[in-house]
Backbone as a chain_set.jsonl record, in Angstrom:
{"seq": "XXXXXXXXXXXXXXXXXXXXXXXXXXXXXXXXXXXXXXXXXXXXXXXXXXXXXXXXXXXXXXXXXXXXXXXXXXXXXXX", "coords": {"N": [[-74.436, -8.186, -35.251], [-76.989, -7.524, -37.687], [-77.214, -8.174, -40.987], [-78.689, -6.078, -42.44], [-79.072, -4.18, -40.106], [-76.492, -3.571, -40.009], [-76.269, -2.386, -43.06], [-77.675, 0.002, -42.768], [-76.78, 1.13, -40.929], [-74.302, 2.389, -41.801], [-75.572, 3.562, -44.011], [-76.12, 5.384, -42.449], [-74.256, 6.95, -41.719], [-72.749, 7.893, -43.87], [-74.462, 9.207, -45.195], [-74.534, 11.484, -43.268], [-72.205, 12.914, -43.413], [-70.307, 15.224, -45.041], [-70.088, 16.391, -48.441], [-71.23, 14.58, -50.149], [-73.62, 12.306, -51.906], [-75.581, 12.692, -51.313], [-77.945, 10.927, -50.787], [-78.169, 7.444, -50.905], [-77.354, 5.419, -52.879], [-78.59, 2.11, -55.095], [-76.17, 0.696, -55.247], [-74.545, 1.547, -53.212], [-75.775, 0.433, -51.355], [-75.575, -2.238, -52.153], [-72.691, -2.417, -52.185], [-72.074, -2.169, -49.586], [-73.147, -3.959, -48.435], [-71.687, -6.389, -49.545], [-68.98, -5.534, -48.625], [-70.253, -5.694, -45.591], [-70.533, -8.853, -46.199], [-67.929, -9.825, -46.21], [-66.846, -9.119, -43.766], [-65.744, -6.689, -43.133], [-65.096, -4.381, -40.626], [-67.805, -2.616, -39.006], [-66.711, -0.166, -37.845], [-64.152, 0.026, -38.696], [-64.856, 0.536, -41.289], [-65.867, 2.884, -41.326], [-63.837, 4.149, -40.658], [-62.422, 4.725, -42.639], [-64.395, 5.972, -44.494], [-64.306, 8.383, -43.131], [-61.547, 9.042, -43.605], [-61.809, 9.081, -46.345], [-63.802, 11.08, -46.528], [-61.819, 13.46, -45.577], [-59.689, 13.766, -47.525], [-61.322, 14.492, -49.671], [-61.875, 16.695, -49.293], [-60.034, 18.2, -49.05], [-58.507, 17.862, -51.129], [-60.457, 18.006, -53.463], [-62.711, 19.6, -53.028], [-64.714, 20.126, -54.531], [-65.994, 18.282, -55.647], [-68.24, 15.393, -55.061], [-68.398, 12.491, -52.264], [-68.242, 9.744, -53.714], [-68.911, 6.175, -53.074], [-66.821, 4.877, -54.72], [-65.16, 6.133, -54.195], [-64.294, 6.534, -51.595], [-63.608, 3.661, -51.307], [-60.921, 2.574, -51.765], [-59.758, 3.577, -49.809], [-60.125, 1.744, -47.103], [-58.048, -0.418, -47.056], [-55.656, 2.072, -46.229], [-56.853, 2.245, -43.835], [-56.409, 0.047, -42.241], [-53.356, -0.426, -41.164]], "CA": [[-75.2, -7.234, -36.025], [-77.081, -8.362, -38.715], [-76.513, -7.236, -42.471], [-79.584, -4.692, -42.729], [-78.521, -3.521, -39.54], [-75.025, -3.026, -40.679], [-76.431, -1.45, -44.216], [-78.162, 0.781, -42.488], [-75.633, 2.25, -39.664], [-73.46, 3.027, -42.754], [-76.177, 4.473, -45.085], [-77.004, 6.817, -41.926], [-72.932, 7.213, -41.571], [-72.451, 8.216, -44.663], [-75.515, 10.416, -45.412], [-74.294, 12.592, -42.47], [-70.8, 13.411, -44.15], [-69.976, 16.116, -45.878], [-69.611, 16.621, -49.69], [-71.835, 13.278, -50.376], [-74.439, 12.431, -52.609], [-76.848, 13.124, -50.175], [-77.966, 9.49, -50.968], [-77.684, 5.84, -50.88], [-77.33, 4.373, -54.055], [-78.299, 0.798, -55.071], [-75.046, 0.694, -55.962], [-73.659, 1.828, -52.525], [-76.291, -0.74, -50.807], [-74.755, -3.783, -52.514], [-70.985, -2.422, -51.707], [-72.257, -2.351, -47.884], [-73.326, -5.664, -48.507], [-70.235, -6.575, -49.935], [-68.393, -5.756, -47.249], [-70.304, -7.051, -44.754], [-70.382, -10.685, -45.974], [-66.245, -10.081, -45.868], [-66.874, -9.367, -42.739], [-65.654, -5.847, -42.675], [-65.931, -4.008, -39.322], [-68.264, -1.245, -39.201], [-65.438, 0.505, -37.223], [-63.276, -0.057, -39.868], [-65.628, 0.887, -42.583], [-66.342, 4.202, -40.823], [-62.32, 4.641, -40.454], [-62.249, 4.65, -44.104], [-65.318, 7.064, -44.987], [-63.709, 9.885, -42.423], [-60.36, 9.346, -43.625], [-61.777, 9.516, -47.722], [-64.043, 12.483, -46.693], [-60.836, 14.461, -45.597], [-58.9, 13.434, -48.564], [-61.633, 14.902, -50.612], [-62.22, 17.932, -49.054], [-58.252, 18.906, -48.565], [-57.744, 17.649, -52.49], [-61.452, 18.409, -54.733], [-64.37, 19.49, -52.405], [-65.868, 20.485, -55.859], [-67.187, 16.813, -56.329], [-69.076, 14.789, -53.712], [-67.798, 11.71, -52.175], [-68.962, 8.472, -54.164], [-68.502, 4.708, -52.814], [-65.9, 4.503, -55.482], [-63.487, 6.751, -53.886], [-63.652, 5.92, -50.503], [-63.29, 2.765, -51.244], [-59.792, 2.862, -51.631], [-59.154, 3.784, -47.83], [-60.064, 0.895, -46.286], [-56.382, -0.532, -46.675], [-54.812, 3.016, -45.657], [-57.165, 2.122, -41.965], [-55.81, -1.214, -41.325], [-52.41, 0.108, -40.774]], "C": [[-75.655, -7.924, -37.311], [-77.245, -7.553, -40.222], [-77.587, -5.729, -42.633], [-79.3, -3.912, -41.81], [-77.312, -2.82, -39.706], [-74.891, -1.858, -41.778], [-77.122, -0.004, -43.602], [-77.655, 1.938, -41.641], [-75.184, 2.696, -40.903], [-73.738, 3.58, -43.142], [-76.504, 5.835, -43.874], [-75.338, 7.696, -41.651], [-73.049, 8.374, -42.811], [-73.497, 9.549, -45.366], [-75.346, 11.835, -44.458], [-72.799, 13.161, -42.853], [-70.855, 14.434, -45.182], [-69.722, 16.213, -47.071], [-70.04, 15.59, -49.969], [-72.864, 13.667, -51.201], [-75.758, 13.189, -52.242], [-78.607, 11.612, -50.295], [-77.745, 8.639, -51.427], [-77.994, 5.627, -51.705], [-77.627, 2.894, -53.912], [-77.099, 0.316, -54.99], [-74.276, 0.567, -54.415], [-74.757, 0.847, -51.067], [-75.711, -1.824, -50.828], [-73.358, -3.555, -52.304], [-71.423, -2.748, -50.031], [-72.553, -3.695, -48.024], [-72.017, -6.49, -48.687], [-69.681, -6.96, -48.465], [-68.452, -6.421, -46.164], [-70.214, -8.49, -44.465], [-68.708, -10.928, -46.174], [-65.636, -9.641, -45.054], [-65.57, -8.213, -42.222], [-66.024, -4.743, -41.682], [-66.864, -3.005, -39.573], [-67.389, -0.03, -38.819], [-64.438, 0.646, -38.379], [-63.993, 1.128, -41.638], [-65.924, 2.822, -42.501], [-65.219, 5.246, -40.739], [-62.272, 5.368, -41.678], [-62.887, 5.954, -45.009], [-64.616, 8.201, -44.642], [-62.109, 10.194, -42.985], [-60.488, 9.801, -45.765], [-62.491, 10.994, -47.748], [-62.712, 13.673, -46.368], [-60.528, 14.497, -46.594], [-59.661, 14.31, -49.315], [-61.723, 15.947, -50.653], [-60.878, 19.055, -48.894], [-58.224, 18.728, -50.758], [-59.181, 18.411, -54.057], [-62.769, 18.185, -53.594], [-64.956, 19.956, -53.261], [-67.141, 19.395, -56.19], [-67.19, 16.241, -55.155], [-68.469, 13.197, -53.439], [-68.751, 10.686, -52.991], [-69.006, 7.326, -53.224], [-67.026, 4.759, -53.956], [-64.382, 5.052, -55.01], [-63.571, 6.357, -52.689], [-63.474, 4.285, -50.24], [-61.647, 1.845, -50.464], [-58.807, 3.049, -50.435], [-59.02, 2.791, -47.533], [-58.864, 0.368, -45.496], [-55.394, 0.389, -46.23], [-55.45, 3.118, -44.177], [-56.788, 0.934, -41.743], [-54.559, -1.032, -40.888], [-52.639, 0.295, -38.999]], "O": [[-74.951, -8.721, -37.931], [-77.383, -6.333, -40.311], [-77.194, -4.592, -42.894], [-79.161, -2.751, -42.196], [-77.177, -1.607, -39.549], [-74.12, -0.899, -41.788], [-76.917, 1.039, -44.222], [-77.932, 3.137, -41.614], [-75.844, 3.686, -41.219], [-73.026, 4.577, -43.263], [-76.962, 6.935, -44.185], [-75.301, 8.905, -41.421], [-73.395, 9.54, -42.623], [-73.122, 10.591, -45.905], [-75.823, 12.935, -44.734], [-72.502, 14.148, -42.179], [-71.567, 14.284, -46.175], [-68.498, 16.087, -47.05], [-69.013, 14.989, -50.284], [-73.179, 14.842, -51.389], [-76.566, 13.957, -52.766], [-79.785, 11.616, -49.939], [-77.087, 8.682, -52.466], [-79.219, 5.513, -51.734], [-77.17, 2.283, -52.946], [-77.09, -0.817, -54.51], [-73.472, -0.355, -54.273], [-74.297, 0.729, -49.931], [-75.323, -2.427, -49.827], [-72.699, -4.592, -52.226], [-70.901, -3.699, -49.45], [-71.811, -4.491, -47.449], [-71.511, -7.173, -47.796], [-69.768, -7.883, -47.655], [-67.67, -7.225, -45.656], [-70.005, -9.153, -43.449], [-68.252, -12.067, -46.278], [-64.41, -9.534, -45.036], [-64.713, -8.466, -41.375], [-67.111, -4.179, -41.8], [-66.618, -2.419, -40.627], [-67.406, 1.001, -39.492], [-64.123, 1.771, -38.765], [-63.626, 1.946, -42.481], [-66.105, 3.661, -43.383], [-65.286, 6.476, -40.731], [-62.085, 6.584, -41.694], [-62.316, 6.671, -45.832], [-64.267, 9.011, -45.501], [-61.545, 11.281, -42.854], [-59.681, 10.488, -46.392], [-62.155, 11.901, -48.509], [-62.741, 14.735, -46.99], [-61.057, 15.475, -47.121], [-58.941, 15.155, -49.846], [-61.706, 16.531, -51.736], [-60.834, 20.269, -48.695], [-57.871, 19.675, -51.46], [-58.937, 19.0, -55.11], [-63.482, 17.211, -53.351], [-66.047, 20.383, -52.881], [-68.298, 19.425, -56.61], [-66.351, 16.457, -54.28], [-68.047, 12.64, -54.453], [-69.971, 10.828, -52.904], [-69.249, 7.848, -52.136], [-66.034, 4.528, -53.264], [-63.212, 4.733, -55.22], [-62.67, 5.538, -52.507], [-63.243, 3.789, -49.138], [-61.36, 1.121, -49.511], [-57.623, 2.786, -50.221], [-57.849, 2.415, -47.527], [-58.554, 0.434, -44.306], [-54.322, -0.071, -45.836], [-54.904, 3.827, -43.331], [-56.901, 0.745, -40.532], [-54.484, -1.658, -39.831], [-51.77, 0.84, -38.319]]}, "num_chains": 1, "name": "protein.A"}
């Protein structure tokens, strides 16, 4: 897969989630980037989103998910 491909599954991932900005930030472009050149799975990456959108929606569905908070998952899906 190649990186725009990659940025792009995610930005359409993530735009379909619940309690989100309701778009892609520069900001949340260059983290997908990120990732990909450290050669984080998309599988993985997707683990992460579904497991921070619960989190947010069980703990503060008042505020919308960022990049900044689901960040944080990633390492609670490699387990």
């Amino acid at each position: 897969m190649t990186q725009q491909a990659y940025i792009l599954a995610l930005r359409s991932l993530y735009l379909q989630l619940p309690n989100t900005h309701r778009r892609f930030s520069r900001s949340d472009r260059h983290l997908a980037s990120i990732l990909y050149q450290r050669g984080f799975s998309l599988d993985l990456v997707r683990s992460a989103l579904l497991l921070a959108t619960a989190r947010r929606l069980a703990h503060d569905p008042a505020h919308p998910l960022a990049a900044s908070s689901w960040l944080p998952a990633i390492p609670a899906t490699q387990n």
